[in-house]
C-alpha positions, 0 to 999 in steps of 0.5 A: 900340481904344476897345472894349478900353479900356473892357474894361480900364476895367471891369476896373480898376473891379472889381478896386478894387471887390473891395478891401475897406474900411469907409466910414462916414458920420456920423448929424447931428443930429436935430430933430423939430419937426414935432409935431401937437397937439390942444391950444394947451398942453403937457401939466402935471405931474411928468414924468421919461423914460429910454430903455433904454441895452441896446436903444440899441446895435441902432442900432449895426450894423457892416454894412448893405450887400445885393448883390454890388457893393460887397460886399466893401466895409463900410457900418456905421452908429451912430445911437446918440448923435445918436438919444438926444441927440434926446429932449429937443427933442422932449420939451420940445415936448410936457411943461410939466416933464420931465427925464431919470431912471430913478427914478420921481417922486412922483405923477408919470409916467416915460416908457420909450422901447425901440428894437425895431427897426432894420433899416438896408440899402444896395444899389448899382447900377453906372454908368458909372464910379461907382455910385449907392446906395439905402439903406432903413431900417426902425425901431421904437420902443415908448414905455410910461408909468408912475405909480405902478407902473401903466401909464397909456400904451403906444404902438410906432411903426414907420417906413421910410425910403429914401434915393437918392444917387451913391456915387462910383466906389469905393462910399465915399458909401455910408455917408453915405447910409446915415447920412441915411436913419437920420436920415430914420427917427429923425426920423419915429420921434420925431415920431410919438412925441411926436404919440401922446403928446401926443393920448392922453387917458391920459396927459393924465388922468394928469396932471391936477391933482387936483380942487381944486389950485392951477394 
């Protein structure tokens, strides 16, 4: 009797698993705070950035699930507005003056941030009545700046992330876990960033006052 029950059970359990529904979860928000640099000020001078609305929407993905279980179920994920609404906390912990343009500055520099890649995926295991899930995500990021039509700095950082979590018995925490690993990467991505910008002796000449003005 006990047998048959869990036969039944089991049965049950894949037939709410083969209905499909989109489970999303929600990307908070994303502080990157933890910028290492090799000098005590922030970098001076005349500083505008833009990030490239196009390759914004790669971080609008409308599936991210692997495997059979849950297959039938979607996991789509958008780190789109929280990753843009993140830029200038981490900006600001870099740069004396910047804010946010697409036209270049006088004498000044622009940074152009691209996202390259994003690669999001969840995979599910089966437990006894539930699952749990692991979702991994693979990010890349490109930053170029310009002064004065040259380039002056150009870095790409890249970043993996995974996140572990119990997804319940219809696979619905799914995407929350998803949405955590994405903040998980964005946040490595843009404090790698602002470390590379920070450090690099290129854009810290560019900056530079000129011989003789006033500081």
């Amino acid at each position: 009797m006990y047998t048959k029950l869990l036969k039944l059970a089991g049965i049950g359990l894949i037939s709410i698993l083969a209905i499909g529904c989109a489970h999303k979860g929600t990307v908070s928000s994303i502080r990157a705070t933890n910028i290492y640099s090799d000098s005590e000020k922030k970098l001076p001078g005349n500083v505008v950035y833009t990030v490239d609305q196009n390759s914004l929407t790669k971080l609008q993905v409308t599936d991210t699930v692997k495997g059979m279980l849950c297959g039938a179920h979607t996991f789509p994920v958008d780190g789109m507005d929280a990753f843009k609404q993140s830029f200038p906390t981490m900006l600001d912990q870099v740069f004396e003056n910047i804010r946010q343009s697409d036209v270049p500055p006088k004498d000044g520099v622009i940074l152009i941030f691209r996202v390259e890649r994003f690669e999001p995926t969840i995979r599910f295991t089966s437990k006894f009545f539930g699952s749990d899930g692991t979702a991994t995500v693979e990010m890349g990021v490109s930053v170029v700046g310009n002064k004065n039509g040259a380039r002056v700095f150009g870095t790409t950082v890249d970043t993996q992330r995974s996140k572990n979590g119990e997804a319940g018995l219809y696979c619905s925490d799914g995407g929350q876990i998803v949405a955590d690993a994405v903040r998980d990467a964005a946040k490595d991505i843009l404090e790698k960033l602002g470390e590379r910008m920070a450090n690099s002796a290129s854009l810290k000449a560019a900056l530079a006052p000129p011989p003789g003005a006033k500081k």
